[in-house]
KEKE-260739 format. One line per 8 residues: number of its first residue (from 0); for each residue x, y, z of N, C-alpha, C. Coordinates in steps of 0.05 Angstrom, whole numbers, plus 5000, padded with zeros to 4 digits. Layout:
BEGIN
NUM = X:Y:Z:X:Y:Z:X:Y:Z ~ ...
% end
This chain:
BEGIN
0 = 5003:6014:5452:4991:5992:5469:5000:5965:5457 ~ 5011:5943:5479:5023:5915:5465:4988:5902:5450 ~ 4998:5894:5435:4971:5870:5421:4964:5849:5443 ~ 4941:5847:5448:4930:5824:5473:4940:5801:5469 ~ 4951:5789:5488:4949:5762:5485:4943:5743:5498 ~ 4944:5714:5488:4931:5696:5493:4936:5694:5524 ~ 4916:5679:5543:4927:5674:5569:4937:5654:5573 ~ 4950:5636:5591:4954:5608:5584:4927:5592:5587
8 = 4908:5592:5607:4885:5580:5611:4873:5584:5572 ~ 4874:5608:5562:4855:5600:5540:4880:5586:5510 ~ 4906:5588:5524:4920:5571:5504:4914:5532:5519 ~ 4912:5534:5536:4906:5507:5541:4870:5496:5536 ~ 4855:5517:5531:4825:5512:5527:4834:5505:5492 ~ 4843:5519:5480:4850:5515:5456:4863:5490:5441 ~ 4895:5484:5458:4897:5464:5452:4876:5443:5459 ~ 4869:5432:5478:4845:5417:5483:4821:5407:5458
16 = 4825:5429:5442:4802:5425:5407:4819:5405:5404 ~ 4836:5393:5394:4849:5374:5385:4865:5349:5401 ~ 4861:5326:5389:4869:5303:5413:4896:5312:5408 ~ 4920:5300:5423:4946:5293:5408:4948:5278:5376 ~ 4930:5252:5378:4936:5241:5356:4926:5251:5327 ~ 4904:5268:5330:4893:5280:5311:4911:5302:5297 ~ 4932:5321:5324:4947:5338:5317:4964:5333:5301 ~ 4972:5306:5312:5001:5293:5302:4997:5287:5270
24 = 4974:5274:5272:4968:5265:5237:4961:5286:5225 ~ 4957:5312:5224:4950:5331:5214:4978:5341:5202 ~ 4996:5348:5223:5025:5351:5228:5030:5335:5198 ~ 5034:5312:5194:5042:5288:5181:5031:5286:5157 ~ 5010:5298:5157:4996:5296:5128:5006:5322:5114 ~ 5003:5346:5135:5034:5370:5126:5052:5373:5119 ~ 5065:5349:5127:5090:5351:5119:5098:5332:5094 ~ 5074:5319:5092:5081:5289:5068:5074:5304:5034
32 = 5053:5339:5048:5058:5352:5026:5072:5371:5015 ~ 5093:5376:5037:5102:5393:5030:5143:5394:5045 ~ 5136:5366:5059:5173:5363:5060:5177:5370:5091 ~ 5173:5392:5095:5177:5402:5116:5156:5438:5121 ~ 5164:5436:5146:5147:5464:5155:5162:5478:5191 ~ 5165:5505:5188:5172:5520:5218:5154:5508:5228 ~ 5167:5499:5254:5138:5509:5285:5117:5526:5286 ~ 5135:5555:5282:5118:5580:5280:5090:5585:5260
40 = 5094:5569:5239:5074:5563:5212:5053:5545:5232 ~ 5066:5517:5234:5042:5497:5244:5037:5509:5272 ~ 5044:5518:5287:5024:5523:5308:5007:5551:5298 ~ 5001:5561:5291:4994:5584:5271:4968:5572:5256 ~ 4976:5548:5243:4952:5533:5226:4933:5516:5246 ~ 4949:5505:5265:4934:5493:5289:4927:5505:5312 ~ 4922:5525:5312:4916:5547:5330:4931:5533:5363 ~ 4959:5519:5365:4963:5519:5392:4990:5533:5389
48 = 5002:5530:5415:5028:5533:5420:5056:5527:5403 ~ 5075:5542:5402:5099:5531:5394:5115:5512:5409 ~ 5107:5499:5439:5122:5486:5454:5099:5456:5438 ~ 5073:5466:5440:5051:5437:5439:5063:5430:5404 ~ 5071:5439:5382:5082:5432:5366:5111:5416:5369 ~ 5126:5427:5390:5150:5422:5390:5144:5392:5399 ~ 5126:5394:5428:5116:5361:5436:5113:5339:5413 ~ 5091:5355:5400:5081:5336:5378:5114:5327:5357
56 = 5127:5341:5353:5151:5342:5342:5165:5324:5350 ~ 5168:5327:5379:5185:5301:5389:5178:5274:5389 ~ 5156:5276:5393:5139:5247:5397:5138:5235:5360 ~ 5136:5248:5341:5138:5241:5314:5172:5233:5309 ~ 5180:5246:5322:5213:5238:5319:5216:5210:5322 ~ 5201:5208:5353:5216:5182:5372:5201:5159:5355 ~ 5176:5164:5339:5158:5147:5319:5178:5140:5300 ~ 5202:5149:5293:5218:5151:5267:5202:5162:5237
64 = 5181:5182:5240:5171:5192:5223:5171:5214:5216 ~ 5192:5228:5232:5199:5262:5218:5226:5258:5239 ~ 5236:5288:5233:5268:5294:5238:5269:5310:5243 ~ 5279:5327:5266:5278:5363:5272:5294:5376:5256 ~ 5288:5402:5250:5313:5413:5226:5318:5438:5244 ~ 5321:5468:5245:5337:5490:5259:5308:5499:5254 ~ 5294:5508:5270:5262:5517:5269:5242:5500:5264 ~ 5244:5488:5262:5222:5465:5246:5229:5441:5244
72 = 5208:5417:5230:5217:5396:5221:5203:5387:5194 ~ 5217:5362:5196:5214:5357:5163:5207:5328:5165 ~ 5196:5314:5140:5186:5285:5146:5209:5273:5133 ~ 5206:5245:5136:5231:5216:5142:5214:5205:5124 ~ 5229:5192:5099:5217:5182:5073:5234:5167:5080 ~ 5220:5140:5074:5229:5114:5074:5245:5113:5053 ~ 5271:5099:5049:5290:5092:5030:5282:5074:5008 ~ 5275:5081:4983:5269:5066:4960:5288:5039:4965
80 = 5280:5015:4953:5289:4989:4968:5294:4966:4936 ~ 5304:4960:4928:5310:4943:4909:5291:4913:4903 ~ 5288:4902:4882:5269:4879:4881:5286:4860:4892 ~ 5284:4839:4908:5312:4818:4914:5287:4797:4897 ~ 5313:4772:4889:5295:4750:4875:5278:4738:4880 ~ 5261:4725:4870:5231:4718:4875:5247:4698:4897 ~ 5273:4674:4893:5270:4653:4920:5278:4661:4938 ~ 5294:4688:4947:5292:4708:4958:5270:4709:4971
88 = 5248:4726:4960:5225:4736:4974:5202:4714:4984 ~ 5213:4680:4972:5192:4661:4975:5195:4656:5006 ~ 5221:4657:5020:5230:4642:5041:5229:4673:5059 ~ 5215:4691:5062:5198:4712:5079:5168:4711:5087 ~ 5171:4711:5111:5138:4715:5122:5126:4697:5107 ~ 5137:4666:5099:5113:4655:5090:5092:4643:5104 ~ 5085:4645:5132:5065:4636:5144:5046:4660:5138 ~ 5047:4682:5134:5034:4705:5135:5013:4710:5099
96 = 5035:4691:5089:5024:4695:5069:5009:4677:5057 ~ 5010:4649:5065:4999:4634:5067:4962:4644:5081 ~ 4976:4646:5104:4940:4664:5108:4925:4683:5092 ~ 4941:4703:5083:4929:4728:5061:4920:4716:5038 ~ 4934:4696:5024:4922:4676:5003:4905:4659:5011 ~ 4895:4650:5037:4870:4638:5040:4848:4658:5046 ~ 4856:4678:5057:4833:4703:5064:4822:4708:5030 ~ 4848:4712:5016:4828:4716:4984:4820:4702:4976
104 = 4823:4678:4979:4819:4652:4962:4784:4657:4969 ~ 4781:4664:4985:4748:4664:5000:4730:4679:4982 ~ 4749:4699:4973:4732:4716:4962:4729:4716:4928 ~ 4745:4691:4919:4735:4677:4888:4702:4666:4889 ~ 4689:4668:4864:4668:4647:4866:4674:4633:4841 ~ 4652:4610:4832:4648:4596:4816:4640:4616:4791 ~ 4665:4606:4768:4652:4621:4740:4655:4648:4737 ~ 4677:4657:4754:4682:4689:4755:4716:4685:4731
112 = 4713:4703:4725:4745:4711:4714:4757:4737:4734 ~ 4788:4718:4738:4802:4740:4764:4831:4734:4745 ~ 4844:4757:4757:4877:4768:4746:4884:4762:4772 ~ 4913:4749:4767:4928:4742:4789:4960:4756:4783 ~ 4961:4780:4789:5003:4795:4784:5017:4770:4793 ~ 5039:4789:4791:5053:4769:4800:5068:4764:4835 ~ 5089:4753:4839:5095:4753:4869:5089:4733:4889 ~ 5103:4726:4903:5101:4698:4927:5076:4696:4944
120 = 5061:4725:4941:5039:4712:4960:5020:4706:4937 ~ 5016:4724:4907:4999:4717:4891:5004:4690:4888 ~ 5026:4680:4880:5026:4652:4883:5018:4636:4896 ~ 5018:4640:4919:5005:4621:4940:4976:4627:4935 ~ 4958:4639:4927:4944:4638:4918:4930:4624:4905 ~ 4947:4624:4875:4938:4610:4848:4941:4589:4863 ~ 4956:4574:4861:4950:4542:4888:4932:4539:4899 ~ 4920:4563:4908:4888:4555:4925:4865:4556:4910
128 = 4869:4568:4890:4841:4570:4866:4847:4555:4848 ~ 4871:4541:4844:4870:4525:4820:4844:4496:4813 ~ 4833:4489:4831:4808:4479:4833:4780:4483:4829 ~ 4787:4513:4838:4761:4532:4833:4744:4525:4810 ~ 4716:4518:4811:4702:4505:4782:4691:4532:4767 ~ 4703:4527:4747:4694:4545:4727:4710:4577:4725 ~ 4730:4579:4733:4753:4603:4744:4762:4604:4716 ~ 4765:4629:4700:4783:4634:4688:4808:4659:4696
136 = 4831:4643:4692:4856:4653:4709:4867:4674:4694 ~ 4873:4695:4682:4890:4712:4671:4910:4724:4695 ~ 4936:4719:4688:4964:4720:4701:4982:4741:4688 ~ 4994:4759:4695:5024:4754:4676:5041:4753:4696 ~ 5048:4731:4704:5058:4716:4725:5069:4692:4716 ~ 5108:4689:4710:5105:4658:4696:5106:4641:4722 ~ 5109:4644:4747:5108:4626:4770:5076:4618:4772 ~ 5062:4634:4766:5029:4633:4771:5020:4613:4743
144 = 5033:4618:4720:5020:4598:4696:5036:4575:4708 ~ 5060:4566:4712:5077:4546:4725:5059:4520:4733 ~ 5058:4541:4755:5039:4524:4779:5015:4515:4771 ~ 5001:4523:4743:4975:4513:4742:4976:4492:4711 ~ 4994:4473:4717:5005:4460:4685:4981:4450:4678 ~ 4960:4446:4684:4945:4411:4676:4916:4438:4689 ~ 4918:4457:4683:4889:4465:4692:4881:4488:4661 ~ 4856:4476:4658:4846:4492:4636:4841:4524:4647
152 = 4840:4541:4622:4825:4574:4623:4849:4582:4638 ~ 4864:4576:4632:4895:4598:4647:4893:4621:4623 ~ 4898:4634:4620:4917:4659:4605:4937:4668:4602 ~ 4958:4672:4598:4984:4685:4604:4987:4710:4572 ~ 4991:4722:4599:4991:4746:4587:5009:4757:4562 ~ 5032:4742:4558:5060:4754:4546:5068:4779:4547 ~ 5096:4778:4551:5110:4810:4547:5132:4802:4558 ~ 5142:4827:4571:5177:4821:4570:5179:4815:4606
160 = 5201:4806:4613:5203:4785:4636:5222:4806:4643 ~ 5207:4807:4680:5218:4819:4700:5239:4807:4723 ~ 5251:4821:4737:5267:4803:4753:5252:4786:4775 ~ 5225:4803:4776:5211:4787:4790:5187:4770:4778 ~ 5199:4758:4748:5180:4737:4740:5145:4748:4727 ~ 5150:4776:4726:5132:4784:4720:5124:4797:4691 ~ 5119:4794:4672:5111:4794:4654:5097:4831:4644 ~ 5112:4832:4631:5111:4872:4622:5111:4883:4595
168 = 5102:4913:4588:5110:4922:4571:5085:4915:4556 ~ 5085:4930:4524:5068:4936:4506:5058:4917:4507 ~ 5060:4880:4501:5049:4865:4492:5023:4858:4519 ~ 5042:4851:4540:5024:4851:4574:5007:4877:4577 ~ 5007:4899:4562:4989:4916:4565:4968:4913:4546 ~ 4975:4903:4516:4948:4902:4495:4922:4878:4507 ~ 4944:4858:4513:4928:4838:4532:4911:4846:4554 ~ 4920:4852:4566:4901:4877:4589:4876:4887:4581
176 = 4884:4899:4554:4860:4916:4547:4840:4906:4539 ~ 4847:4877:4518:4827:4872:4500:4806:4849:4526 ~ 4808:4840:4552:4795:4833:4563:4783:4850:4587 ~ 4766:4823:4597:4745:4835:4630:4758:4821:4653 ~ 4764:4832:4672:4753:4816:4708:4742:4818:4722 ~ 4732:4801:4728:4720:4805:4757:4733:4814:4780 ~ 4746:4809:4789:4775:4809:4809:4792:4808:4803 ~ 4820:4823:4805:4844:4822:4807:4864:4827:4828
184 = 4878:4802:4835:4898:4804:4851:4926:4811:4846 ~ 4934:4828:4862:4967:4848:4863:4977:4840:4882 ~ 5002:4843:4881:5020:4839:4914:5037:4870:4903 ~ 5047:4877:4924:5063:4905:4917:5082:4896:4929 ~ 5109:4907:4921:5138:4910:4936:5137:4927:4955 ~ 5115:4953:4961:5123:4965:4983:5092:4977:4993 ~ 5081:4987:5002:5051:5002:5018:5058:5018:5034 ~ 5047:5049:5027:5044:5067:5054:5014:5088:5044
192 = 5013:5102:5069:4996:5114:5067:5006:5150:5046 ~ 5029:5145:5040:5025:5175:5022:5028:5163:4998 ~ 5049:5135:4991:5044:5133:4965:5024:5101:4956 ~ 5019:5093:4968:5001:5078:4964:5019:5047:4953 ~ 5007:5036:4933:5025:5007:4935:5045:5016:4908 ~ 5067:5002:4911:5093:5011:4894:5104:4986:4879 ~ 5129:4992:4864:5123:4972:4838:5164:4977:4841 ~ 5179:4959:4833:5207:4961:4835:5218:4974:4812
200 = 5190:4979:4791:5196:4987:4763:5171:4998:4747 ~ 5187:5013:4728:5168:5035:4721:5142:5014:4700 ~ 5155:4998:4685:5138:4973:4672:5118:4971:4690 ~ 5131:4944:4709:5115:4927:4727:5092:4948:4739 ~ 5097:4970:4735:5071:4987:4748:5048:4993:4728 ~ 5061:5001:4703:5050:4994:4683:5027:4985:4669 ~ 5038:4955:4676:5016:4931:4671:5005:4934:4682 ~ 5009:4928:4714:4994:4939:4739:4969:4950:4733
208 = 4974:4970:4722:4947:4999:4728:4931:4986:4705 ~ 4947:4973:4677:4929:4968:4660:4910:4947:4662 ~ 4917:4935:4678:4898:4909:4692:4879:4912:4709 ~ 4885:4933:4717:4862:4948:4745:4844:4966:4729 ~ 4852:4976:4707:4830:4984:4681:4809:4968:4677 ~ 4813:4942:4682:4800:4922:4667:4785:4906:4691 ~ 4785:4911:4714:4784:4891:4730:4754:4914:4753 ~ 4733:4888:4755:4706:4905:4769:4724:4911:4802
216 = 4741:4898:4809:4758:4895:4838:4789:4893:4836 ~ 4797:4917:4854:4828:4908:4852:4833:4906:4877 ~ 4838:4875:4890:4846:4871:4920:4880:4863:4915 ~ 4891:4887:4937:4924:4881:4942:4925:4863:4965 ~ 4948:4842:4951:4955:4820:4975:4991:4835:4994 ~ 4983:4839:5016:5008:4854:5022:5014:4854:5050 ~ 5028:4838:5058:5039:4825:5085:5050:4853:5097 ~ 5045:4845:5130:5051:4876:5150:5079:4890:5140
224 = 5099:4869:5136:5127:4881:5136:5129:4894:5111 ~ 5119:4894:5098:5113:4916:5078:5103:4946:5078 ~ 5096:4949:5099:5084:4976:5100:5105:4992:5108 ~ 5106:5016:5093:5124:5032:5094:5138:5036:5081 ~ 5144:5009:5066:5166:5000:5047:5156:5025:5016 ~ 5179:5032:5006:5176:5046:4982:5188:5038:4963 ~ 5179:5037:4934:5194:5022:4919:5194:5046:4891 ~ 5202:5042:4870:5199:5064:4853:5179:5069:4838
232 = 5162:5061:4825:5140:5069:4813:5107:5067:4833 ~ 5088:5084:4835:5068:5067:4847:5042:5067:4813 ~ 5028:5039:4832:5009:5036:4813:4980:5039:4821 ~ 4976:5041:4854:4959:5041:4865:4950:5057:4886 ~ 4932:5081:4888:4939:5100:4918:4917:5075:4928 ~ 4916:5088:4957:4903:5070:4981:4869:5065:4968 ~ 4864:5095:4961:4832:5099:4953:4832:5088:4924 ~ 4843:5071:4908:4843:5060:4889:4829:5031:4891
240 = 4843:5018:4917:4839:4991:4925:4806:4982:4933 ~ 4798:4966:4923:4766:4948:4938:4774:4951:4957 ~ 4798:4931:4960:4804:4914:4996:4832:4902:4988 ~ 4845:4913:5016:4866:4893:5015:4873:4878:5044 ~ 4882:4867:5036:4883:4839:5047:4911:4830:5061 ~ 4921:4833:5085:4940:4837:5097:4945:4815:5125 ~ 4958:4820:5144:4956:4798:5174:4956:4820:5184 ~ 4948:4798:5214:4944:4818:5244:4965:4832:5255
248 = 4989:4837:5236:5012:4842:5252:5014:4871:5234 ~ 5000:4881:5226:4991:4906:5211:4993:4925:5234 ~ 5017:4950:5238:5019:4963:5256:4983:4979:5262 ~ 4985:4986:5282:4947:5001:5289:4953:5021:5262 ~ 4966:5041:5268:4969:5062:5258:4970:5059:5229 ~ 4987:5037:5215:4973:5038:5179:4942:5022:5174 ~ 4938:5001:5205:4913:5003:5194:4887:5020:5194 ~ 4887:5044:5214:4875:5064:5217:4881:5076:5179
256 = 4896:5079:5176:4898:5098:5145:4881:5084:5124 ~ 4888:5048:5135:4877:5036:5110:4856:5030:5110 ~ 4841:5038:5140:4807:5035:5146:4805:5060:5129 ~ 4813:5082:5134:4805:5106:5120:4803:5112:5088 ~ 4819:5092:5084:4813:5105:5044:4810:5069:5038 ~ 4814:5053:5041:4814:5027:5020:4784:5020:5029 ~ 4770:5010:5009:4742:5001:5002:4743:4979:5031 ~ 4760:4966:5031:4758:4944:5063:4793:4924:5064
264 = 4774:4926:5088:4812:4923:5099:4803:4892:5111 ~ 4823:4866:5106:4827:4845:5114:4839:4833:5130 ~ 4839:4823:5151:4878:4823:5165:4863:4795:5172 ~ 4885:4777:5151:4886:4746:5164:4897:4738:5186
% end
């Protein structure tokens, strides 16, 4: 006797448990652990069809977030991306960032100690709190000590100098340790939802994490065109972050991820 099978009415009652988009991100979070997977497997795990996978398949394609392979597919990892120079990265999206540094600036108070990394929007930043009464600034950022010549309670961190002006290695880490913050501000070179915020270097991530040791808040400053972006080291997954702090031009879809795991999401 053949083994019963499904009818179509109860393969369509079935698919129906699941929206599309729910499928799709399930699909995606599948594949971000494991590279790739047959049809035959994921519709198997998602109790539908091998055609309703193949759908979902195509529609992830035309997203540019996976790739069909001979049975199956596989996910589309963004291309690790190089640091370009800080005056480089100053003369990008600076209206965007200009806003993300006034959205944090809001969230300094009087008499707090905050860490400021380094990077063009942290910068714009330190510019907006350099007034702040009673702020003590710890940086390892030499564009961030720069900018604040003639203002008392700076810090600078020392250690060895990055291409992006950022300040690394054993000495920027002992520093780290032996203090407190209240807040600390990051900018990342790249943000996604599998690896979280990324670093152009294995150092600069480094310090990174050692500062977020130390700090009651770690808010990332990280403009839309960033997301996605991958860089080589990360220092931060999503569920690491308080809040980060981004613009309205934040595709829906990473900000749905980053409603989901970051403590609160910002969009100037």
């Amino acid at each position: 006797m053949n083994a019963e099978r499904t009818s179509p009415r109860e393969t369509r009652l079935l698919e129906a448990g699941l929206l599309d988009v729910e499928r799709r991100e399930r699909i995606l979070r599948h594949l971000r652990q494991t590279g790739a997977a047959r049809v035959a497997d994921l519709a198997r795990a998602l109790a539908v069809s091998p055609m309703t996978v193949r759908r979902d398949a195509d529609a992830l394609v035309a997203e540019g977030l996976a790739e069909r392979v001979r049975g199956g597919v596989r996910i589309v990892r963004p291309p690790l991306t190089d640091e370009p120079p800080p005056t480089a990265k100053a003369a990008l999206h600076r209206d965007e960032k200009r806003r993300i540094a006034t959205a944090a600036a809001a969230l300094v108070r009087p008499g707090s100690a905050i860490g400021i990394g380094a990077g063009t929007t942290a910068l714009e930043l330190a510019r907006l709190v350099a007034e702040a009464p009673g702020v003590t600034i710890v940086t390892n950022s030499i564009a961030v000590a720069l900018a604040l010549p003639d203002r008392d309670g700076v810090v600078l961190t020392g250690g060895e100098r990055t291409r992006s002006d950022a300040l690394v290695g054993p000495v920027a880490n002992r520093t780290a340790a032996s203090i407190g913050l209240d807040l600390l501000f990051l900018g990342a070179h790249g943000i996604d939802a599998e690896r979280g915020c990324t670093a152009p270097n294995l150092a600069e991530a480094e310090t990174n994490r050692a500062l977020m040791a130390v700090a009651c808040q770690t808010i990332a400053l990280v403009d839309a065109s960033k997301w996605g972006v991958q860089a080589l080291a990360t220092f931060a997954a999503l569920d690491e972050l308080d809040v980060l702090v981004s613009d309205a031009a934040l595709p829906a879809a990473a900000a749905r991820a980053a409603r989901g795991a970051v403590g609160r999401l910002i969009l100037a």
